[in-house]
C-alpha positions, -999 to +999 in steps of 0.1 A: -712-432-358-719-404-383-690-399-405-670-367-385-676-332-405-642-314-407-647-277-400-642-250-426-609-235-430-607-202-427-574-181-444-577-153-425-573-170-391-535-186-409-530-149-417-534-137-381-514-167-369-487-154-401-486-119-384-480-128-347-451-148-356-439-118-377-443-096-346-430-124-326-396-125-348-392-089-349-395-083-313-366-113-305-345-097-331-343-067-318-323-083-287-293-095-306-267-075-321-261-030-323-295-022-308-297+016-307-322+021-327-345+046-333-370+049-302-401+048-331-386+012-340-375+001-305-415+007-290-427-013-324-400-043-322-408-045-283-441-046-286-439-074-314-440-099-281-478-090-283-479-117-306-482-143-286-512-126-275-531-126-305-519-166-306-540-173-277-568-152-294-564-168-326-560-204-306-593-200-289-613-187-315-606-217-343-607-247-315-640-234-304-647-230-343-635-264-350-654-278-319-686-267-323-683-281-360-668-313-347-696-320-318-723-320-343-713-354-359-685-373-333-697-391-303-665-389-283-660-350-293-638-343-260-615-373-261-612-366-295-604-333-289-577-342-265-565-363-290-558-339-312-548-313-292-515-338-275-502-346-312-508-312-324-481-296-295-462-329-280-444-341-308-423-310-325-418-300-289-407-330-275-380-330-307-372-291-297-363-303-260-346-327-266-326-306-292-323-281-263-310-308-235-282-323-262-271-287-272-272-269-245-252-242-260-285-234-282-300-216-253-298-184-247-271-176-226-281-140-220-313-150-205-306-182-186-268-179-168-273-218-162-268-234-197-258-269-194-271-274-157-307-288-174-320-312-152-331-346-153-364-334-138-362-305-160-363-325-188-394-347-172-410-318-168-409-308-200-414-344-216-447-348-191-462-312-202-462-305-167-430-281-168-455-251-164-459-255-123-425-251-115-409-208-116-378-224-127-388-246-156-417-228-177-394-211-201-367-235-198-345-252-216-366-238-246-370-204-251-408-191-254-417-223-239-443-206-216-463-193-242-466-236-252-472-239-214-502-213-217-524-237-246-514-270-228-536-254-198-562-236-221-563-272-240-572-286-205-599-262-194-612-253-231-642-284-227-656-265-199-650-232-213-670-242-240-701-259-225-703-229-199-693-199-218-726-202-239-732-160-250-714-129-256-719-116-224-707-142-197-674-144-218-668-108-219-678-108-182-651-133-174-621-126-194-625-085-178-624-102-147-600-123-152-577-094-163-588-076-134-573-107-112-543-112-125-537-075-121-544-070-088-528-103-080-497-089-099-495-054-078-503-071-048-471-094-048-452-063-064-455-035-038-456-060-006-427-076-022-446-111-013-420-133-041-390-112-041-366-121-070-369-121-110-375-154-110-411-150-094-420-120-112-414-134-149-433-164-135-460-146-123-465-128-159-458-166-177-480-187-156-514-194-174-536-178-153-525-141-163-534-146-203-565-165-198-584-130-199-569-129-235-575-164-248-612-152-238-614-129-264-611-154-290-647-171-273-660-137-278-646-135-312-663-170-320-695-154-299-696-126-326-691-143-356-716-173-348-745-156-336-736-117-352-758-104-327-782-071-332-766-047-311-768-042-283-782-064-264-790-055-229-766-076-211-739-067-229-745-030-231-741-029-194-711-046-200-693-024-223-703+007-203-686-008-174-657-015-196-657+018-214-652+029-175-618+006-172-606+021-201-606+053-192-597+050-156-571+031-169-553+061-186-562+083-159-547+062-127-528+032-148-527-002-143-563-006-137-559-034-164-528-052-174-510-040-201-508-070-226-547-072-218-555-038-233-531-047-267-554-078-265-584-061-270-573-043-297-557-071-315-591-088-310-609-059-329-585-063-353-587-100-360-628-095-357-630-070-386-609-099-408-631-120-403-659-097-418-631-085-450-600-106-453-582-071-465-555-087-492-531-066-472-531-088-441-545-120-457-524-130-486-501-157-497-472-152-476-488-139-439-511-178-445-481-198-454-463-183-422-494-190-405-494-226-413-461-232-406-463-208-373-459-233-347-426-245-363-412-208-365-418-201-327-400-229-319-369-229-348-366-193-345-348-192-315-323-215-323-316-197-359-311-162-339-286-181-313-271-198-341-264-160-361-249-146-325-226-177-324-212-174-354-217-134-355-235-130-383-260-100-365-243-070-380-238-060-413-232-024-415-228+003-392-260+016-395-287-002-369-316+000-389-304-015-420-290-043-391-322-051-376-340-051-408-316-078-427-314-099-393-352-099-393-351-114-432-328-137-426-341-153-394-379-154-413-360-172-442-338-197-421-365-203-398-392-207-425-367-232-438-366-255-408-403-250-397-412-255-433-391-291-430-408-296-393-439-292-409-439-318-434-419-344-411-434-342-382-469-316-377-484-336-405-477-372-395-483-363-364-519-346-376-523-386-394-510-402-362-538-382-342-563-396-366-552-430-365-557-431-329-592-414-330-602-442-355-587-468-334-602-459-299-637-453-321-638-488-326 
């Protein structure tokens, strides 16, 4: 077997994954402590939870980057893959549940009434990667665990993603469609009241079928920037007039097209026009350093924010501004910390250990 070719690294795609956790952070902090803030802050911290969006779009864009590298020289490209892909989430997770089920007083007790009635089978669920089936367990014990739910799926269906989502056009085609799905699907349950309860409605927007429309933008993203494709071509012309069509009905009648899809698409433009100039503004030191280490952050940061409430240590001053803004540099510090630590005990050996078993099973 050819020796395997490592895909380029690109600093701009750390950057991206550097400013969803940024948004990510923001958007938690805004929960905790005085939070009458200025509505022109409030609408920008909500919508910080949009990062997880562009993490999906990010995700799909450098696996199919690194794949199409990767298939060029390795034999086993999709057991490989796999390979990688279970050492890349299991490990630091697995550490973060169990963290969760010995502590239970790290979870947030504002959003889950149960703390310390984890189940056995919760914690199962979690340690088989299958916790994502069950209303109940995909964001518990950890908080933000759906969003790890989301890839473990996308990392099972990306191999057929890739060999059948071969242009520009059949990508687009599918991930409006799939919007378009989980929308409908969404109102339908909603107005005939089909799951009644909380519990069924935040599942319905966790499960992984409503954000694979958005982890599609990052195949048309790889689309774009593999082929950079004279415009336009005929098929896809067709397609943006019909979407040009969405949009607008959309702000004429609403919810034509789910909410977090349309932030999507934007955030999708945005990462596409990095890739053609890493503006110093959005690429640079700190934004690829929190990218590298964003994995660790979405985890830790949750347990740094319920540590600070704890021990209140959320409010400063009287003024809620000056609050939220300290709050946000300290849980980025602290965090960075423990991710930072995380990183270099367990992402990389774990990166080594993937390896290892890639070599081995090569044999």
């Amino acid at each position: 077997m050819s020796k395997t070719t490592l895909p380029a690294h690109y600093p701009y795609l750390d950057a991206l994954r550097g400013l969803a956790i940024i948004g990510i952070i923001v958007s938690h902090c805004r929960l905790f402590g005085r939070h009458n803030y200025h509505h022109f802050l409030d609408t920008i911290a909500r919508n910080g939870t949009m990062g997880v969006s562009l993490f999906f779009i990010v995700s799909a864009f450098s696996l199919a980057l690194s794949f199409s590298k990767r298939s060029e020289s390795e034999t086993r490209p999709i057991r490989n893959f796999f390979i990688r892909r279970f050492f890349r989430v299991a490990p630091l997770f697995y550490l973060v549940t169990l963290l969760y089920w010995l502590f239970p007083p790290l979870i947030f007790s504002a959003n889950y009434p149960a703390v310390g009635q984890t189940s056995p089978a919760n914690l199962i669920g979690n340690l088989s990667l299958l916790f994502w089936l069950n209303p109940d367990w995909i964001n518990y014990p950890v908080p933000g665990q759906w969003a790890v739910a989301a890839e473990i799926v996308f990392y099972l269906i990306f191999p057929f993603l890739f060999r059948h989502l071969s242009s520009l056009s059949k990508t687009a085609w599918l991930s409006v469609i799939a919007a378009l799905w989980s929308q409908l699907i969404f109102l339908l349950t909603y107005k005939l009241n089909i799951y009644p309860g909380d519990v069924w409605r935040s599942y319905l927007y966790y499960s992984p079928p409503n954000h694979l429309s958005v982890f599609l933008i990052g195949f048309c993203l790889f689309h774009l920037t593999k082929s950079k494709p004279s415009w336009p071509s005929a098929n896809f012309a067709f397609f943006l007039q019909f979407f040009s069509v969405l949009l607008v009905s959309n702000f004429i009648l609403t919810n034509i097209l789910p909410y977090h899809y349309l932030f999507a698409v934007g955030l999708g433009l945005f990462a596409y026009s990095l890739s053609a100039f890493p503006n110093p503004l959005f690429v640079n030191l700190l934004t690829v350093y929190l990218g590298k280490i964003s994995y660790g952050l979405f985890l830790c940061h949750f347990i740094v924010l319920q540590l600070m409430l704890q021990y209140r240590f959320v409010d400063f001053v009287d003024h809620p501004e000056v609050n939220f803004a300290i709050r946000v540099l300290l849980v980025l510090l602290f965090s960075a910390f423990l991710a930072t630590v995380s990183y270099h005990l367990v992402e990389r050996p774990s990166k080594r250990l993937a390896q290892k078993a890639i070599t081995y099973f090569n044999r």
